[in-house]
N, C-alpha and C positions, 0 to 999 in steps of 0.2 A: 504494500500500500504506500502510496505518494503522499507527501503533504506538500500542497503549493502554497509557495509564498509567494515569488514573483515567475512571470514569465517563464525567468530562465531558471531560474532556484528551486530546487524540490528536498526535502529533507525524505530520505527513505524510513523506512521501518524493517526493524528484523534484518540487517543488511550482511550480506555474507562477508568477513573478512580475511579469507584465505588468501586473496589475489593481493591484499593490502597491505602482509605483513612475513618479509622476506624468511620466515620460517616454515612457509604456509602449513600457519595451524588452522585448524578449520575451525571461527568461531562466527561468533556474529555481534553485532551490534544494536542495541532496541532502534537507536536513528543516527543515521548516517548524512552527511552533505559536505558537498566538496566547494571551495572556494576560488573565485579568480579576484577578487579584490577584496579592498578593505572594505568598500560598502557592501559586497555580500556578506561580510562577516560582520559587522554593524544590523544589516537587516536579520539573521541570523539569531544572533545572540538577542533581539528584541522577540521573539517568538517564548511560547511558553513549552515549549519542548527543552531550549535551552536554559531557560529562569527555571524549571522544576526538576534537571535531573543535572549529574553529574556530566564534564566535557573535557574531554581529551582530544589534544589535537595530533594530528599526526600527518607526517612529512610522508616520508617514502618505506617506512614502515622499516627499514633497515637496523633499528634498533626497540625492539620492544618484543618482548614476551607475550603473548595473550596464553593465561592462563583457564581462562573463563569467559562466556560471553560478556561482552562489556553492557554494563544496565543503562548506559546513560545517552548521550551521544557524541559522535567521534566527527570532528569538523578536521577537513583533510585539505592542506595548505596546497591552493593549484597557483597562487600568483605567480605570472611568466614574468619574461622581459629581462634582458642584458641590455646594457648601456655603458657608452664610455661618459662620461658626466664631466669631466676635466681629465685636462694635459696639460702637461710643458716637457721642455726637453730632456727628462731624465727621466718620469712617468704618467702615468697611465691612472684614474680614479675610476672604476667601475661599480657600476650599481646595479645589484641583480635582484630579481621576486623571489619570497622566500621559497614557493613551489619549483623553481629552475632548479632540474639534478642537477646537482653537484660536476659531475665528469661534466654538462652541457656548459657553463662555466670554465670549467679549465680549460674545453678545447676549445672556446672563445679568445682564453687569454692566448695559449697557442697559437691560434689564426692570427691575433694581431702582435705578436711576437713580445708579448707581456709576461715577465719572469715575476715568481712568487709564489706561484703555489703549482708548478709541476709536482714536486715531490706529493703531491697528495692528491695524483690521479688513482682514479676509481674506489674512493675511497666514495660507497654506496651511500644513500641517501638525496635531502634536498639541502638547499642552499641556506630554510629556514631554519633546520636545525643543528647546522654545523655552527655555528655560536654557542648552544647551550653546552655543546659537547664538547666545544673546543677541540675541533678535530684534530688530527697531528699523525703525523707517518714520517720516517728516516730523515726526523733532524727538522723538521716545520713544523708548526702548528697554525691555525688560523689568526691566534692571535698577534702573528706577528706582519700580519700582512693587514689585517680589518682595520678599518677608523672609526666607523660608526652603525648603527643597525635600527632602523624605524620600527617598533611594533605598536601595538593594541592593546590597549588595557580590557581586559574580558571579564568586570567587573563596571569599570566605567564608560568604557567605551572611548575611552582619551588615548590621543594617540601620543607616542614619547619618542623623543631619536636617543639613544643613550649612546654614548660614546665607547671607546676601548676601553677604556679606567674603569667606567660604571658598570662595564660587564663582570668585573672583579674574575680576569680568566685564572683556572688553574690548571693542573694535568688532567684534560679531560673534564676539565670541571668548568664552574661558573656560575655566577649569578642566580641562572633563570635554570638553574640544579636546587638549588638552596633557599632562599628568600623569597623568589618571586616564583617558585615552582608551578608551575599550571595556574598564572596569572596574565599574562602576555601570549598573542601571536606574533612571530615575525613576521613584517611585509615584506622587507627590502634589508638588504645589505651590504655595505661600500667598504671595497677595498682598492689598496693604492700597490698598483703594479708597476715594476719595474721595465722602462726600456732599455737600459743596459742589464748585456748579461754579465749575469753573474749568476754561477749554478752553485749549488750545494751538494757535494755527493761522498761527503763525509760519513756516512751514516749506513748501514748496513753493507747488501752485496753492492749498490752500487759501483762504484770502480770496477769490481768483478766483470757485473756484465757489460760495462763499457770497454773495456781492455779485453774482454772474447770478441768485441766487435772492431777494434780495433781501431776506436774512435779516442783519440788524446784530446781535442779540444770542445767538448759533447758541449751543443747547444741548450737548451729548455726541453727542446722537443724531446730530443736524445735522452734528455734524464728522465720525461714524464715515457717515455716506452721501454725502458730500463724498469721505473720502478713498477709498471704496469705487468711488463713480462715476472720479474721477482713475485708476486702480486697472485697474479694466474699460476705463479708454481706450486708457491703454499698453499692458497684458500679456495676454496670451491667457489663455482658459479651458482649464487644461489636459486636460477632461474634450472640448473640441472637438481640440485642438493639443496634442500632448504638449511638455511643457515641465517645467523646475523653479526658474521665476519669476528672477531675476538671476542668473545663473552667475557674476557675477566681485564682488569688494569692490571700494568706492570705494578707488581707493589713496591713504594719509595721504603727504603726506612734509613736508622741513622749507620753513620757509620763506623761506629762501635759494633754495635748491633750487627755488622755485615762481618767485620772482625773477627767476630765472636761464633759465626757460623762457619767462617772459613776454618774454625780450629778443627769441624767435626766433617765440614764439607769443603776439602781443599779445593773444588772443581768447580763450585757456585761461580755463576758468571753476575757482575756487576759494574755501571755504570755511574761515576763518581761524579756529584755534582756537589761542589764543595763540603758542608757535614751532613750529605746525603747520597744514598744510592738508591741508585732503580736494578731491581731485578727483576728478569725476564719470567714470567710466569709462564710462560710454555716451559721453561726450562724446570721450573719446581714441578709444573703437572708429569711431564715425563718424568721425573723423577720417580712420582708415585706410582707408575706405573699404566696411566691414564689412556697413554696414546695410542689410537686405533680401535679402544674400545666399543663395541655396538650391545647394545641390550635392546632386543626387538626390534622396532622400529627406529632408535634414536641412537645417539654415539659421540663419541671420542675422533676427532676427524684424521685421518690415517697419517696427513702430514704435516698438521699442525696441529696440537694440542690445547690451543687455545680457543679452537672451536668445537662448537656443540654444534651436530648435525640431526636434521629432523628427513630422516629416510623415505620418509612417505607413511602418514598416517599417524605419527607420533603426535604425543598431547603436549601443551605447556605442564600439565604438570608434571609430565615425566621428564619432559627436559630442565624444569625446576628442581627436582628431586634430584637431576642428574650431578648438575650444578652445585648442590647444596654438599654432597657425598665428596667430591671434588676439593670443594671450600676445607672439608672436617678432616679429608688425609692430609694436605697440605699446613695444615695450621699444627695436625699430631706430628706431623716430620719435622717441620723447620721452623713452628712458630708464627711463621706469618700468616694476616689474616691476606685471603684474596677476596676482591670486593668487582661486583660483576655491573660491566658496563652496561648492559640495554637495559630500558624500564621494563619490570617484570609487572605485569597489571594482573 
């Protein structure tokens, strides 16, 4: 059944969300409506579908768990449009719809030979929710390229541009994680790209697979098909393998603390950021013995450990369950807790 609001705007009911959530778990939604602007989200949020239940928004569904049909309704971020909005001679200011995939952006910046955020090609999703998550891959993160971000207050219906500072980014973290959690939509997002290059390939296989190709002076391009191929080795396509790409954050901790494990585990791999380190949670999961693991439907993904795969048929809560078991050997081996990136609902 349809509810019409306007013309072109219908909120559904009962709405299947297998296709909308890169695990395809088969759940549903009581109401569903997808957005291309701020005034359908304004006319939206005035209806009493959305005044009387609960609302979740959702981008490209790349990061979220559905554990259960969702009771309330699920407003789904479609605003398009890539734009250069200002130049001068060194770069490039673009402003994209928070519904624009993500990769649709980068090969934008690509096309117009705009450096900054190659290294975070294909990294799944949309453009609205790479801020809360503070996306990041092999040495980048969004926050070091964003200026500023337009959204929605879905409470008042006021709109606010918040700056880089007021997103309060962290590892994967930020603002609209914490405080403002399921308060804001994004419309828009502006960031400031580079016309000179300057690549960054400090950071994992990169170099690798540029020195198999045989390329010493790798453009942007060069590095966003570097880390794309790297990319496609490890992690499944979740349009074959349902998945939502790393399930767990690298865990930081001090570096005492990192010390004090090497005494027991000389081979812990760790990356030192002054009285911190990052370790690599694929590398504690295999440890526990995790990788490759399947029960039924659902699993351990053969060559990365830091994914959960839903085989066909599997539920969020077994891949919740999966997740949870994962967390409890890792924390009995080595102490640390692991803390799991997609929203589990």
């Amino acid at each position: 059944m349809n509810i019409n609001i306007s013309f072109a705007l219908k909120i559904l009911q009962n709405h299947p969300l297998k296709e909308l959530n890169t695990f395809g778990i088969d759940a549903t939604s009581r109401y569903y409506v997808s957005i291309t602007s701020s005034v359908d989200l304004k006319e939206v949020l005035a209806t009493d579908e959305a005044r009387d239940n609960p609302t979740l928004i959702l981008g490209g569904g790349s990061n979220v768990l559905f554990t259960e049909d969702y009771p309330g309704l699920i407003i789904q971020n479609k605003i398009s449009g890539i734009e250069i909005v200002e130049e001068d001679e060194t770069s490039s200011t673009v402003a994209a719809g928070g519904g624009v995939v993500w990769q649709d952006l980068v090969d934008f910046a690509l096309d117009n030979n705009l450096g900054g955020i190659e290294n975070l090609s294909m990294i799944p999703g949309s453009v609205g929710a790479a801020p809360i998550q503070n996306i990041g891959a092999y040495g980048v993160e969004l926050k070091d390229v964003m200026v500023s971000l337009d959204a929605i207050d879905l409470a008042s219906l006021k709109e606010k541009t918040f700056s880089n500072t007021e997103c309060v980014f962290g590892y994967r973290n930020s603002i609209f994680k914490n405080e403002l959690k399921d308060k804001y939509l994004i419309t828009n997002v502006v960031l400031k790209l580079s016309k000179q290059t300057k690549v960054n390939t400090s950071y994992g296989s990169i170099n690798t697979v540029l020195e198999s190709k045989g390329i010493e002076k790798p453009t942007i391009r060069d590095v966003s098909e570097a880390v794309i191929e790297i990319r496609q080795s490890k992690l499944p396509d979740p349009a074959v393998l349902g998945n939502a790409g790393s399930f767990f954050k690298n865990p930081v901790i001090d570096t005492i603390d990192y010390e004090g494990l090497k005494l027991s585990f000389p081979d812990i791999p760790g990356y030192v950021n002054g009285a911190e380190v990052k370790i690599p949670a694929a590398w504690l999961i295999d440890q526990c013995g995790w990788k490759g693991k399947r029960f039924g439907a659902i699993g351990v993904h053969e060559k990365q450990p830091l994914v959960l795969v839903n085989y066909g048929g599997g539920t969020g809560q077994e891949i919740q369950k999966l997740a949870e078991d994962i967390q409890v050997s890792v924390a009995d081996k080595f102490g640390i807790e692991l803390e799991a990136e997609p929203r589990i609902i």
